[in-house]
ZAVOBA-886052 format. One record per residue: residue number from 1; x, y, z of N, C-alpha, C, CB in turn. Coordinates in Angstrom, 1 decimal, padded with zeros to 4 digits. Glycine has a CB too. Layout:
BEGIN
{rec NUM {X Y Z} {X Y Z} {X Y Z} {X Y Z}}
...
# end
This chain:
BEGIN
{rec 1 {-080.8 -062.9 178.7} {-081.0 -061.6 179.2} {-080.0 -061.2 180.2} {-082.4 -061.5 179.8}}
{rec 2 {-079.5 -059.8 180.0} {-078.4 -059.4 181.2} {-079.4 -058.1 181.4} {-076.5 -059.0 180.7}}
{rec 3 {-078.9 -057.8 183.0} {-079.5 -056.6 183.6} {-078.9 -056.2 184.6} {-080.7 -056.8 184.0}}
{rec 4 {-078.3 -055.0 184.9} {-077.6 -054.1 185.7} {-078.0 -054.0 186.7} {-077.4 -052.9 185.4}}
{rec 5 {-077.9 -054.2 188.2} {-078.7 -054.0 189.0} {-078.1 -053.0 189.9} {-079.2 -055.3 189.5}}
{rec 6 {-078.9 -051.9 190.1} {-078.0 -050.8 191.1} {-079.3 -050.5 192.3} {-077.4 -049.0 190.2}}
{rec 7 {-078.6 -051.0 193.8} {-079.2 -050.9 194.9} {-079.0 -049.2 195.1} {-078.5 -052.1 196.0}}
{rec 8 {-080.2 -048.3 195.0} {-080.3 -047.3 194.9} {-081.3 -046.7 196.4} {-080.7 -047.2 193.4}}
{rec 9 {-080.9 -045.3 196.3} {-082.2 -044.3 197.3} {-082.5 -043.5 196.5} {-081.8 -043.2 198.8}}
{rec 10 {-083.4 -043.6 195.7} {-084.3 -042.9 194.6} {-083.6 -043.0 193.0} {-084.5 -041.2 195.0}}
{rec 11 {-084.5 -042.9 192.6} {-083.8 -042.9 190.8} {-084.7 -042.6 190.3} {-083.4 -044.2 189.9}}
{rec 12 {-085.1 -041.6 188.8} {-085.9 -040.9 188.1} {-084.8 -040.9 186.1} {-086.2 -039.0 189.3}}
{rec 13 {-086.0 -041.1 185.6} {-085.3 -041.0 183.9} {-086.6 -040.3 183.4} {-084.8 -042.9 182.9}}
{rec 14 {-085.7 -039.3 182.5} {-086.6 -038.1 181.5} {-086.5 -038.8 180.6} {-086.1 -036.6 181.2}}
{rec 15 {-087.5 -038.1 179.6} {-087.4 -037.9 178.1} {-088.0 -036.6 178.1} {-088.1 -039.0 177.1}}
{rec 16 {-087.2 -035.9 177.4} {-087.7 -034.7 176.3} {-088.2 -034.1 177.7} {-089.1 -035.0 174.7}}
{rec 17 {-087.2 -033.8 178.5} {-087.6 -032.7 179.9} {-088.6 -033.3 181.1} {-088.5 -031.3 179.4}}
{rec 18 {-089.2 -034.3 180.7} {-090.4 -034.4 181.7} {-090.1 -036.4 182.2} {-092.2 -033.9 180.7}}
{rec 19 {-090.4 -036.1 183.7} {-089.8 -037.3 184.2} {-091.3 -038.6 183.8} {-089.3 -037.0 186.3}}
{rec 20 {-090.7 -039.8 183.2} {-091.4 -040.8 183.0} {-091.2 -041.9 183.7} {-091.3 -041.0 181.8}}
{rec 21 {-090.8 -042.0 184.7} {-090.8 -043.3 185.6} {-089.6 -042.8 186.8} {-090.4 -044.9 184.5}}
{rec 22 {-090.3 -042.9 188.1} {-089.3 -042.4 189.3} {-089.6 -043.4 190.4} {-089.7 -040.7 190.0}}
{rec 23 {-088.3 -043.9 191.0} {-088.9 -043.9 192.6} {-088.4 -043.6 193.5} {-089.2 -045.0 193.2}}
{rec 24 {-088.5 -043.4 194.7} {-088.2 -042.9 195.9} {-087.8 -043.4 197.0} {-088.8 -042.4 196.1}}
{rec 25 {-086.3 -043.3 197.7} {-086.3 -044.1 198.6} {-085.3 -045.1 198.1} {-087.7 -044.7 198.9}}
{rec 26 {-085.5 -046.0 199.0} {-084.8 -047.7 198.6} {-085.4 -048.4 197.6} {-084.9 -048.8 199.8}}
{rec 27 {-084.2 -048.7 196.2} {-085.1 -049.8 195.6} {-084.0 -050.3 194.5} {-086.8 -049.2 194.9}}
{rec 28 {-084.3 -051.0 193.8} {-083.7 -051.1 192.5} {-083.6 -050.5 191.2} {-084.0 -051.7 192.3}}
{rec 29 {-082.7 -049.9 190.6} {-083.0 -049.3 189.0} {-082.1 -050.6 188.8} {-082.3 -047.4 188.2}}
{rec 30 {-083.1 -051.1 187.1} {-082.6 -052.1 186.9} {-082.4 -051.9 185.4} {-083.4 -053.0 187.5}}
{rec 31 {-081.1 -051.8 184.8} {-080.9 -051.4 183.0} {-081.0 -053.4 182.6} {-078.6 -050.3 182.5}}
{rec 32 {-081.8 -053.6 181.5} {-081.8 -054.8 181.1} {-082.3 -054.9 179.5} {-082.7 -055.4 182.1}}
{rec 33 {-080.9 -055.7 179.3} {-080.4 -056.0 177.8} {-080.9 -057.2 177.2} {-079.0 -056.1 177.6}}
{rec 34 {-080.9 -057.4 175.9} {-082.2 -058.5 175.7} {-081.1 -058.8 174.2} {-084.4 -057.6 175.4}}
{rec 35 {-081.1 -060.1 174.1} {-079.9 -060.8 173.4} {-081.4 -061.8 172.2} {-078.4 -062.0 174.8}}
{rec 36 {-080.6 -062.2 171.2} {-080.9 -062.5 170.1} {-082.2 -064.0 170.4} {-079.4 -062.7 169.3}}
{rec 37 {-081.5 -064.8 171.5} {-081.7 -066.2 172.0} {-082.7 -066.0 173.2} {-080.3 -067.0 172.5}}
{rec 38 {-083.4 -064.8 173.3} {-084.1 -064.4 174.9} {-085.3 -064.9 174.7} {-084.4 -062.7 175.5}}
{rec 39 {-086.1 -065.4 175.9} {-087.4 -065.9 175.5} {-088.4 -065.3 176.8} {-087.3 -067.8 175.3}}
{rec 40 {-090.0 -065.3 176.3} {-090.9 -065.1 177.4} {-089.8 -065.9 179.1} {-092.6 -066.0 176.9}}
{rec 41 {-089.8 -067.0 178.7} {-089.5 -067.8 180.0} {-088.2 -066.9 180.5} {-089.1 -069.6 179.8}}
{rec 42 {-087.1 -066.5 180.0} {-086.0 -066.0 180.3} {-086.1 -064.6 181.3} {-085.4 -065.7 179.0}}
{rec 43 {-087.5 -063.9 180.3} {-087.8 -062.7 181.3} {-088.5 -063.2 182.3} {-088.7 -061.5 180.8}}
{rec 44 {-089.1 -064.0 182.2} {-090.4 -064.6 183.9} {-088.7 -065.1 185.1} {-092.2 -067.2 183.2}}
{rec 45 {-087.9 -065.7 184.1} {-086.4 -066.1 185.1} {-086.2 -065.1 185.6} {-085.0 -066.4 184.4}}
{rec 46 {-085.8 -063.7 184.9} {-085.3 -063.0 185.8} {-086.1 -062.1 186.3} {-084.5 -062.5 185.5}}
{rec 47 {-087.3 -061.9 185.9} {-088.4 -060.8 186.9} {-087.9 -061.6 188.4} {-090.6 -061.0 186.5}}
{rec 48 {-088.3 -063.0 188.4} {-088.0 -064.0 189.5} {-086.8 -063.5 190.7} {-087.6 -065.4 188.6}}
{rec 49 {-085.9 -063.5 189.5} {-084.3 -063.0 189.9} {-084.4 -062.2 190.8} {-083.4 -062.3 188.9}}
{rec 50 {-084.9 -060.5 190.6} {-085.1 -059.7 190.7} {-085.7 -059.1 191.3} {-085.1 -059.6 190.0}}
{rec 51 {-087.3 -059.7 191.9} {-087.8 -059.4 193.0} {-087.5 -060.1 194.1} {-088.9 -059.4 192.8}}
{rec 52 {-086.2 -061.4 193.9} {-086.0 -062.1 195.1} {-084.5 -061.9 195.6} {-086.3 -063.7 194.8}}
{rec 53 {-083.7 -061.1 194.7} {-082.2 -061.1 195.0} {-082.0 -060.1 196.5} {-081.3 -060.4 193.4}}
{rec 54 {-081.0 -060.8 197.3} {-080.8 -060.5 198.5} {-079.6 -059.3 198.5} {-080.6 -061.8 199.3}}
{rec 55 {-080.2 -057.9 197.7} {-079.0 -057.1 198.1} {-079.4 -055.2 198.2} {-077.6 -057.7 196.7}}
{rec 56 {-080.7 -055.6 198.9} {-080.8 -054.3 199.8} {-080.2 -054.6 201.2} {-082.4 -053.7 200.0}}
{rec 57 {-080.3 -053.6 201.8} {-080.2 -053.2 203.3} {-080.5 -054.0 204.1} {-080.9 -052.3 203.8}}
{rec 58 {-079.3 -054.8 204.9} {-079.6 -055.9 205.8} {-080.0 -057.6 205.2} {-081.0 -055.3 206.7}}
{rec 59 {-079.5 -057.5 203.7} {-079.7 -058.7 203.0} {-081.2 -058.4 202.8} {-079.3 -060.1 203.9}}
{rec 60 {-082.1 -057.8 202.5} {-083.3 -057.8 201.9} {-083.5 -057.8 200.7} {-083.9 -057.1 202.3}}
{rec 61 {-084.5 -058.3 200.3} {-084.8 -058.3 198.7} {-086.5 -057.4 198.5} {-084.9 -060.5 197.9}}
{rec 62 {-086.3 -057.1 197.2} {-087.4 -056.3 197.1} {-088.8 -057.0 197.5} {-087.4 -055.7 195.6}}
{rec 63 {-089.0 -058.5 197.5} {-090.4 -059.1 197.8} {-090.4 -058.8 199.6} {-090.4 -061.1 197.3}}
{rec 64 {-089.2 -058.9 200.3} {-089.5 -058.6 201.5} {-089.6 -057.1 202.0} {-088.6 -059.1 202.1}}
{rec 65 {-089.1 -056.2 201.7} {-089.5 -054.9 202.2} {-090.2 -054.1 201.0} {-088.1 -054.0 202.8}}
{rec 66 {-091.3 -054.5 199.8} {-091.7 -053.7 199.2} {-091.3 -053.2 198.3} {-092.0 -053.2 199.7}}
{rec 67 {-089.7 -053.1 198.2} {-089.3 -051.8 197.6} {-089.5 -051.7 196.0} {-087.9 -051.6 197.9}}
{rec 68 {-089.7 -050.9 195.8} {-090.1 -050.6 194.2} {-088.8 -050.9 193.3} {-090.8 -048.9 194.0}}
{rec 69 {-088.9 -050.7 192.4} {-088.5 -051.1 191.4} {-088.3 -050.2 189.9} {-089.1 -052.0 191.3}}
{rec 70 {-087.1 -049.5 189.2} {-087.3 -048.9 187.8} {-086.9 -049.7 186.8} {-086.5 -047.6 187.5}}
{rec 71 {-086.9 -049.9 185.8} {-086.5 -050.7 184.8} {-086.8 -050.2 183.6} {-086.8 -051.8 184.9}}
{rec 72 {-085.2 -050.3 182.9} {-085.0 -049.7 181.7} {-084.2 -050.5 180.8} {-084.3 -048.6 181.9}}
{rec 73 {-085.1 -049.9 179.9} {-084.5 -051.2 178.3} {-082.9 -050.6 178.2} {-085.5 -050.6 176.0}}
{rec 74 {-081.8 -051.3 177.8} {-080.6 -050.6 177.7} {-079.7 -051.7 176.8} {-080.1 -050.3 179.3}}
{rec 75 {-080.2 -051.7 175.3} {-079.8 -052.6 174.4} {-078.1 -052.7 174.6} {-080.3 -052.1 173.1}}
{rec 76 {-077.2 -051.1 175.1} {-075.7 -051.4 174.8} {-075.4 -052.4 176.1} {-074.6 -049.9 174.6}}
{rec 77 {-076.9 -052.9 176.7} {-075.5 -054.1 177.6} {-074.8 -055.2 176.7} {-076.3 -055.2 178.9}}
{rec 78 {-075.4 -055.5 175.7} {-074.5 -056.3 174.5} {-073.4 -055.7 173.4} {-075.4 -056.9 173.6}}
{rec 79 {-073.4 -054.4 173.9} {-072.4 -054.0 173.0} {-071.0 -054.8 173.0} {-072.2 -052.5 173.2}}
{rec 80 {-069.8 -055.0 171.9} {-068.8 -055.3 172.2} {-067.8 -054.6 171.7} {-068.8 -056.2 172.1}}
{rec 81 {-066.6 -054.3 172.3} {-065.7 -053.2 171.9} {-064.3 -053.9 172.3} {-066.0 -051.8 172.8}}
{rec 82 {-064.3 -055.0 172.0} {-063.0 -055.9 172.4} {-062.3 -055.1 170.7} {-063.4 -058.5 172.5}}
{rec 83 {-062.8 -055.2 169.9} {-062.4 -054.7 168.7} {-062.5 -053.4 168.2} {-062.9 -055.3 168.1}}
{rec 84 {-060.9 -052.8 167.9} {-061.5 -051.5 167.2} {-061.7 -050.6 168.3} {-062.9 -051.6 166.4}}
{rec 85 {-061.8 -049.5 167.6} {-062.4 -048.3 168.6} {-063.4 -047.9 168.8} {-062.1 -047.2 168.5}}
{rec 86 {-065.0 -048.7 167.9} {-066.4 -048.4 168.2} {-066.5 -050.0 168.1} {-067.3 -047.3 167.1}}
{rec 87 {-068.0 -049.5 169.2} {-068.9 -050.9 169.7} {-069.7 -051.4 168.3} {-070.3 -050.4 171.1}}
{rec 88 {-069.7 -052.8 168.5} {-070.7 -053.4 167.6} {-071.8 -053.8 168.9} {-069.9 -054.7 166.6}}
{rec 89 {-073.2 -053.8 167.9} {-074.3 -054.1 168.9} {-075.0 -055.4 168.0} {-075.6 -052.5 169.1}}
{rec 90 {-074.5 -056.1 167.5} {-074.9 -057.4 166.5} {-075.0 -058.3 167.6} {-073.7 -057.9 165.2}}
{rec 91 {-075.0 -058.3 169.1} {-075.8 -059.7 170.3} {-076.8 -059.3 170.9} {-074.8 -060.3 171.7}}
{rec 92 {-077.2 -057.8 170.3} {-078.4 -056.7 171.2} {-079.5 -057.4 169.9} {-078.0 -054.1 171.3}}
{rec 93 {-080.5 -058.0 170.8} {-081.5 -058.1 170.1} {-082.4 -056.8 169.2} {-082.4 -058.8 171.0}}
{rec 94 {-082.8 -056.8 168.2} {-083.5 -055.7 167.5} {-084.8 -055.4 168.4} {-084.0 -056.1 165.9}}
{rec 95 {-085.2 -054.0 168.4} {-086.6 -053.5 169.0} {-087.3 -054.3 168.9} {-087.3 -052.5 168.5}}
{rec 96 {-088.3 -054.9 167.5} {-089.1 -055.7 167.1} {-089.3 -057.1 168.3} {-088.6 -055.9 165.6}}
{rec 97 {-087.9 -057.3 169.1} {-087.3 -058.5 169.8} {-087.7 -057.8 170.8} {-085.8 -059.1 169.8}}
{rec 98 {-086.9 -057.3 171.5} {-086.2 -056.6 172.7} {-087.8 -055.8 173.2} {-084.6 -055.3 172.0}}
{rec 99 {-088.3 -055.2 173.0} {-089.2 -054.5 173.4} {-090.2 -055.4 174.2} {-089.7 -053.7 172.4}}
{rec 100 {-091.0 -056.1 173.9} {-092.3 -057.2 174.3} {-091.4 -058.0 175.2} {-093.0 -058.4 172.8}}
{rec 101 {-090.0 -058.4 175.3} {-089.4 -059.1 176.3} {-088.8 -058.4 177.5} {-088.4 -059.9 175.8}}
{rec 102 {-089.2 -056.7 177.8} {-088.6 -055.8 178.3} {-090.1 -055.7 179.3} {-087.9 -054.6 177.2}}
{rec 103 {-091.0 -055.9 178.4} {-092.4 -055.5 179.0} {-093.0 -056.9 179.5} {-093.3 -054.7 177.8}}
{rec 104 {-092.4 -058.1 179.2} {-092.6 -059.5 180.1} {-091.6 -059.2 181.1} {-092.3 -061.0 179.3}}
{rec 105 {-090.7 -058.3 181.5} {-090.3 -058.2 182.8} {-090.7 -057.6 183.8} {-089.4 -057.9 182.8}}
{rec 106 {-091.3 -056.5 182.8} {-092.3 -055.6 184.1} {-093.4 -056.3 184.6} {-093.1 -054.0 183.6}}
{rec 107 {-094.3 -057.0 183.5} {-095.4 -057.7 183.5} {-095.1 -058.6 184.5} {-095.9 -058.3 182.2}}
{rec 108 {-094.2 -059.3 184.2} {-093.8 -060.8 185.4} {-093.8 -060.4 187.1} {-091.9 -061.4 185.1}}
{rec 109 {-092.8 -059.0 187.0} {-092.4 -058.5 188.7} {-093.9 -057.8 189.0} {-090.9 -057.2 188.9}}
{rec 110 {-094.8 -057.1 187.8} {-095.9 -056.4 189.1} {-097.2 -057.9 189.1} {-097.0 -054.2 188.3}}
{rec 111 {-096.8 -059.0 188.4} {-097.6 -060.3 188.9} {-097.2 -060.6 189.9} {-097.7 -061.4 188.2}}
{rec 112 {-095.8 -060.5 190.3} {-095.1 -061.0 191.6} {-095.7 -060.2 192.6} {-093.6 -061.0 191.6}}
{rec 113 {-096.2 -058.9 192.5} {-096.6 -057.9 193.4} {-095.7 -056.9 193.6} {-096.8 -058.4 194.6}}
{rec 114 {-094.7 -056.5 192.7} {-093.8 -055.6 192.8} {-094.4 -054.2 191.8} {-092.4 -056.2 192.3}}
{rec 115 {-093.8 -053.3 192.5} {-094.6 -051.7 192.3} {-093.2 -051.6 191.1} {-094.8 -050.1 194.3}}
{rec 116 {-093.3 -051.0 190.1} {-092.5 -051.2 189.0} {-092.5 -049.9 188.5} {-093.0 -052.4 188.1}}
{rec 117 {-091.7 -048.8 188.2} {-091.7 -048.2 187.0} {-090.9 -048.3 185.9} {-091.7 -047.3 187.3}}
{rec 118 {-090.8 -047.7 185.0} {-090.3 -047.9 183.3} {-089.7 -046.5 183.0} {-091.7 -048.4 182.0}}
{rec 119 {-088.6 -047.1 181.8} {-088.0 -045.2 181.4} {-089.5 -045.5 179.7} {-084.9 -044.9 180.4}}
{rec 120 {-088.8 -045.2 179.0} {-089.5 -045.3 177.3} {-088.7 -046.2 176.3} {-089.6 -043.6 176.5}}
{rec 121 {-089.0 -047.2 176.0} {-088.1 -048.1 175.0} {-088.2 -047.4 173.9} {-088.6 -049.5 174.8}}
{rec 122 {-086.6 -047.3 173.5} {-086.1 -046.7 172.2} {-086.0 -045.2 172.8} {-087.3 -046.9 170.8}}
{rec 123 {-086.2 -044.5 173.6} {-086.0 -043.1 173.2} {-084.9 -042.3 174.4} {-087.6 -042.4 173.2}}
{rec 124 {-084.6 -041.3 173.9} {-083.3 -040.9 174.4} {-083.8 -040.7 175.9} {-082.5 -039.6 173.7}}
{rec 125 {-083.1 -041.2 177.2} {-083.7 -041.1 178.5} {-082.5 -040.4 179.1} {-084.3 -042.5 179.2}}
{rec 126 {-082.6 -039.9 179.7} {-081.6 -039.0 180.7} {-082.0 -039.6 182.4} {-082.2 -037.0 180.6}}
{rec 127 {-081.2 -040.5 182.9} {-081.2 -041.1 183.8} {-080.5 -040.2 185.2} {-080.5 -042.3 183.3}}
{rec 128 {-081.4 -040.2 186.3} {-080.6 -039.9 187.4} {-081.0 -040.5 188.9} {-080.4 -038.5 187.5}}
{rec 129 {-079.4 -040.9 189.7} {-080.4 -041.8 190.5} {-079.1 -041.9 191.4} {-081.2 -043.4 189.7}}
{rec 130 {-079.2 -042.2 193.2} {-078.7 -042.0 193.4} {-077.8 -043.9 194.3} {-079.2 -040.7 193.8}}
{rec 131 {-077.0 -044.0 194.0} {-076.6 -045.4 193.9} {-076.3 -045.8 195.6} {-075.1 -045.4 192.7}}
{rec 132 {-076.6 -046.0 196.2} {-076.7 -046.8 197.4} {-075.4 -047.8 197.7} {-078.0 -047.7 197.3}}
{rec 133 {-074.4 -047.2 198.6} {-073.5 -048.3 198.8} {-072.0 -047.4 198.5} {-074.0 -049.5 197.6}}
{rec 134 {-071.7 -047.6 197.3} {-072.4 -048.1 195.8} {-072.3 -049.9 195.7} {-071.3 -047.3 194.1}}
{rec 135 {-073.5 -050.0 195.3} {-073.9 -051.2 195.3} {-074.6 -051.6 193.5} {-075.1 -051.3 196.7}}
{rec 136 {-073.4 -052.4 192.9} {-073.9 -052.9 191.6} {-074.1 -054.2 191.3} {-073.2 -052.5 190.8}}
{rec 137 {-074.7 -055.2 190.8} {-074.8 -056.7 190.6} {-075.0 -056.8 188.7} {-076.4 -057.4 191.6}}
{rec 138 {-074.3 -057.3 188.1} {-074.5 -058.4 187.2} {-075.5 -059.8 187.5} {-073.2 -058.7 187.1}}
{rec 139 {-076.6 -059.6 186.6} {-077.4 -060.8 186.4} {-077.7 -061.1 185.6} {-078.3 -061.0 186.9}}
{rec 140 {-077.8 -062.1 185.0} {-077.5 -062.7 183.9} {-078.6 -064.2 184.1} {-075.9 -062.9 183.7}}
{rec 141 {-079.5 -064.5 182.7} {-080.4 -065.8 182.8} {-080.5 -066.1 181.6} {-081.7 -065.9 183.6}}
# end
């Protein structure tokens, strides 16, 4: 599993005009790609990751100051474009995959006690959010 991590002050993603998952403030939007070899355990790894990584404000992580959390399915983190002039997506796991291991990440972090929201897996989301810092992490398990 790879996941984008952007230390943000609010973030909100539409579909079809109307906002489906926002938060406010300090927190994480978190885009997370789901590869062919991902397993339940991989997402419980990085929910783990994720509510413990030290890179809000003052070295905090979301288990210590609360902060919420968005997370969004975002299959083209496996795209590859080393070749050619369009991406191939043949290391992005299929929906059928990718979805249930998108939703063991949310499941895992609001067990951990993290306040969590979601965009809509599969559907066109219009993301906006405002990037803190700018502060980006690569994570990878």
């Amino acid at each position: 599993m790879r996941a984008v991590v952007q230390r943000v002050d609010g973030a909100r993603v539409e579909v079809a005009g109307e906002t489906v998952g926002e938060i406010v403030g300090e927190g994480l939007c978190v885009l997370v790609g789901v590869t062919h070899e991902d397993t339940p355990q991989k997402a419980a790894q990085l929910a783990r990751k994720l509510w413990s990584v030290r890179i809000l404000q003052g070295e905090k992580s979301c288990s210590d100051t609360a902060a919420p959390l968005l997370v969004i399915s975002q299959f083209t983190l496996y795209g590859d474009a080393r070749k050619g002039r369009r991406p191939t997506w043949n290391a992005a796991a299929p929906g059928p995959v990718a979805e249930p291991l998108v939703d063991e990440v949310v499941a895992q972090l609001r067990a951990l006690g993290a306040q969590v929201e979601t965009g809509s897996f599969g559907a066109d989301m219009k993301m906006s959010l405002t990037n803190d810092g700018p502060f980006t992490v690569l994570v990878e398990v």
